[in-house]
N, C-alpha and C positions, 0 to 999 in steps of 0.2 A: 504493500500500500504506500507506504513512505516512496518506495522506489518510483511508482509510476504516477503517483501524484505528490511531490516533496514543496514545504512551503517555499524554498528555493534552493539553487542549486549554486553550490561555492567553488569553484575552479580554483585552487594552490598554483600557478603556474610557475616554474622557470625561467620562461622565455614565450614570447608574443607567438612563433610559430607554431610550440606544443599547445599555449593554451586555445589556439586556435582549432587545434586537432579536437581537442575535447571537446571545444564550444560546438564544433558540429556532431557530436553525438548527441549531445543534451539539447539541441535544438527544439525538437519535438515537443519536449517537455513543457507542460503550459504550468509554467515558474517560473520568478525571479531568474536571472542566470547573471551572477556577479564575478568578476575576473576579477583576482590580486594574488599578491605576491606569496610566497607559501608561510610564512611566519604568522601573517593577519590570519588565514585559511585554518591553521592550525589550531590560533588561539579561538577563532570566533566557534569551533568544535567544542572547545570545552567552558566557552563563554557559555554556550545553548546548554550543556547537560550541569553547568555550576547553575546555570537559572532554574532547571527544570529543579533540580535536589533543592533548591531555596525553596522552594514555591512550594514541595509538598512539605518538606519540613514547617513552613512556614504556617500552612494549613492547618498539619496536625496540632502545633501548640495552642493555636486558634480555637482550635475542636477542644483541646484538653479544659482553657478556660471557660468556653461554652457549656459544657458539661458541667464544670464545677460550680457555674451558676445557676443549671437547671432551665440554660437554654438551649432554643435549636441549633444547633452546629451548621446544621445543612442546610436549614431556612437561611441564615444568619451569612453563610459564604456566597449561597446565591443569588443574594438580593447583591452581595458586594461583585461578583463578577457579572450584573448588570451594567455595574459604570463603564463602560468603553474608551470615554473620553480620557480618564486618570487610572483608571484602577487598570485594568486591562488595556495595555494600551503603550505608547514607547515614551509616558509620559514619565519624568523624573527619571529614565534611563541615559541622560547626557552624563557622561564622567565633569564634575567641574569641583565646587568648591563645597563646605559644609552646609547644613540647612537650618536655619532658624524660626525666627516668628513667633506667634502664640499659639498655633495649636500643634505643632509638630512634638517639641518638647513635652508642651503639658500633657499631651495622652500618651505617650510613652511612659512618664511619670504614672499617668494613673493606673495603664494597665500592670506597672510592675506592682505597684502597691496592690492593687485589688490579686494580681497572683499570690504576694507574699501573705497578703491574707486569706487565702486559701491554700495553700502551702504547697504551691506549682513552681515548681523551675521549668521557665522558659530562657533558655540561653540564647537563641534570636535573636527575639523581642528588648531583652534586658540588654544586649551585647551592643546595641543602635548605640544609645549615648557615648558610649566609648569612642566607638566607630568613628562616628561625628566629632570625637575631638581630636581623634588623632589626624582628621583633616586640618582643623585646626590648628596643630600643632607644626604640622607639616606647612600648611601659609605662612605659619611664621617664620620658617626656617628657610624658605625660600626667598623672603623680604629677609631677612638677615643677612645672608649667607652673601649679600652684594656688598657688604660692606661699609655702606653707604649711612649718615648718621642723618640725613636729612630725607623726610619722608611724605610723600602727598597719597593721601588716601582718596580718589573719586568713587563716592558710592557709599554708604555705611550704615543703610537699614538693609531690613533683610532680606527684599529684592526689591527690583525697577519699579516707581511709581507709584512707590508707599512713602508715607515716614515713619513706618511703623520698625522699630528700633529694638524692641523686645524678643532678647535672647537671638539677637544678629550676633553671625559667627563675626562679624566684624570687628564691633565693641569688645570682642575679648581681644581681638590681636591689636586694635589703639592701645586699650587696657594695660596690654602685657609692654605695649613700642612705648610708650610712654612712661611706664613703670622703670624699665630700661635704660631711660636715657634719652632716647631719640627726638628729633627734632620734628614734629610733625605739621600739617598743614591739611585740612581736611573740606569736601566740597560733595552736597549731594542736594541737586536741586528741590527736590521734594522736602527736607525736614528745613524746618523752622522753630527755632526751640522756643519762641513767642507763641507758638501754638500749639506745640505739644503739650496736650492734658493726661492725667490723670493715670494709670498705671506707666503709661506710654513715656510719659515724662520722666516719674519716677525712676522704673528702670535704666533709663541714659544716668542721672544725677547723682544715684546711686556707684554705679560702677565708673561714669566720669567726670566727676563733678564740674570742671573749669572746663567742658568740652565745646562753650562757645567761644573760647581764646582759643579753640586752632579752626574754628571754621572760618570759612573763605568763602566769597560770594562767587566766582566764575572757576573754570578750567586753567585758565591765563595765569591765576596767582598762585594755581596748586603747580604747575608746569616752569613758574619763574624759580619758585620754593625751591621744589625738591629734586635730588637725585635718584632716591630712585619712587618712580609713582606706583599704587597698587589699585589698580580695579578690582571691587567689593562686589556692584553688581553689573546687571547685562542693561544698565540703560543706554541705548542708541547712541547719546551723545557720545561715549567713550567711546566708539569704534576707530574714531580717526585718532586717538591722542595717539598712536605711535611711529604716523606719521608727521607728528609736532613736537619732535621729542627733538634737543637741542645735544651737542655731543658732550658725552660722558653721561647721558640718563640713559634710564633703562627703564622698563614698564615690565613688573609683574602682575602680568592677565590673571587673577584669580579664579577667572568666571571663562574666560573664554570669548567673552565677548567682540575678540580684534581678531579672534581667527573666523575666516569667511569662509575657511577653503576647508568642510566638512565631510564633503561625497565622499566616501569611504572609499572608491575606488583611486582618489588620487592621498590616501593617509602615508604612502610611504613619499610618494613625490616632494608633500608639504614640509616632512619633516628633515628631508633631506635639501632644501633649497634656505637661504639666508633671506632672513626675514627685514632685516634693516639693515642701514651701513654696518661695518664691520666696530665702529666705536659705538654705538647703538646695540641695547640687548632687548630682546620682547621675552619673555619667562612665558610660555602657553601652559596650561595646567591642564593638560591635556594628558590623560593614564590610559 
């Protein structure tokens, strides 16, 4: 069944004449038919069967807490693999940066608690927070590792076209650049701290109290500032800053947002071609 009807078909090639040889056998086949290089080929085999083992493990602990509450298990997954748009679906599959917000965290929190109160180990579910900070961890180290002691941050809620500020992976690595030492300079067109209210507030003032002594009203003053710049999120306006980078900056894309060139068929091309002058560095956080 797989065989003769496959959600698509991945060609490993060598060289453009063998995988051509394939491509006409697999012609027929009404599939996807994607050519690359044998190393992508390889991993995206065991990208498919690490997702497939995620997804029923991920199920079963689902079930286990279902149970323990004296719910349906089964009603309960198939109402959730109704959402197409997110749930099922290639949404939140881009490799980029950690994830924040208000509701992400806080039901993580609550499903470990309502497990611990039930007396379930779920290593999955519990293992996310971690997860998420070791991205964390890892931004910082890649805004460190330049050298560099002056720092402009574009972006610092917890994505594009919010100011919503709460529990952004962001705020932890000012938090941490600031705590540090460094010299920062910060710009995200949506927050305004004249009008951020009530938990939303709190939490920036809480974790950075004097965080309106390094905000900056445009792109121009984070870009005169600093050496090296960090995109936080995917808002539009940052795609060009690394064609305005002056020499000796360097841009760490947290998010991805300045890489355009996505089509999986050209991932080995992009990575292999120089992205800016050679005194110019762009960081893609691309895994």
């Amino acid at each position: 069944m797989d065989f003769k009807f496959p959600a698509k078909t991945i060609i490993g090639e060598l060289d453009q004449v063998s995988g051509e040889m394939l491509a006409e056998l697999y012609a027929k086949l009404d599939a996807p038919l994607i050519r690359i290089d044998l190393e992508t080929a390889e991993m995206i085999k065991y990208i498919d069967n690490g997702w497939h083992a995620l997804k029923i493990a991920f199920a079963n602990e689902i079930g286990d807490l279902c149970k323990s509450l004296a719910v349906d298990e089964h009603r309960a997954m198939k109402i959730f693999c109704q959402d197409k748009r997110l749930n099922i679906s290639a949404a939140y599959l881009t490799p980029g940066f950690a994830f924040g917000g208000s509701c992400l965290p806080k039901d993580l929190r609550a499903l470990a608690y309502i497990a611990k109160l039930q007396d379930l180990e779920l290593p999955i579910l519990s293992s996310i927070p971690r997860s998420n900070e070791l991205q964390i961890i890892r931004g910082l180290h890649l805004i460190m590792e330049k050298g560099h002691t002056s720092i402009g941050v574009l972006g610092f809620s917890f994505k594009a076209g919010t100011d919503d500020l709460r529990e952004s992976p962001m705020i932890e690595i000012i938090e941490r650049l600031t705590g540090k030492g460094y010299d920062l300079r910060i710009y995200d067109k949506n927050v305004q701290m004249a009008k951020l209210v009530g938990a939303n507030r709190d939490f920036i003032l809480n974790h950075i109290p004097h965080v309106s002594r390094l905000m900056v009203d445009d792109i121009d003053a984070v870009l005169k500032h600093a050496e090296t710049i960090v995109i936080g999120n995917k808002d539009p306006e940052f795609r060009s800053v690394p064609e305005r980078l002056h020499e000796g900056q360097c841009v760490v894309d947290l998010v991805s947002v300045t890489n355009n060139k996505s089509d999986t068929t050209n991932t080995r091309a992009f990575a292999e071609e120089p992205a800016t002058p050679a005194d110019m560095h762009v960081i893609l956080n691309n895994r």
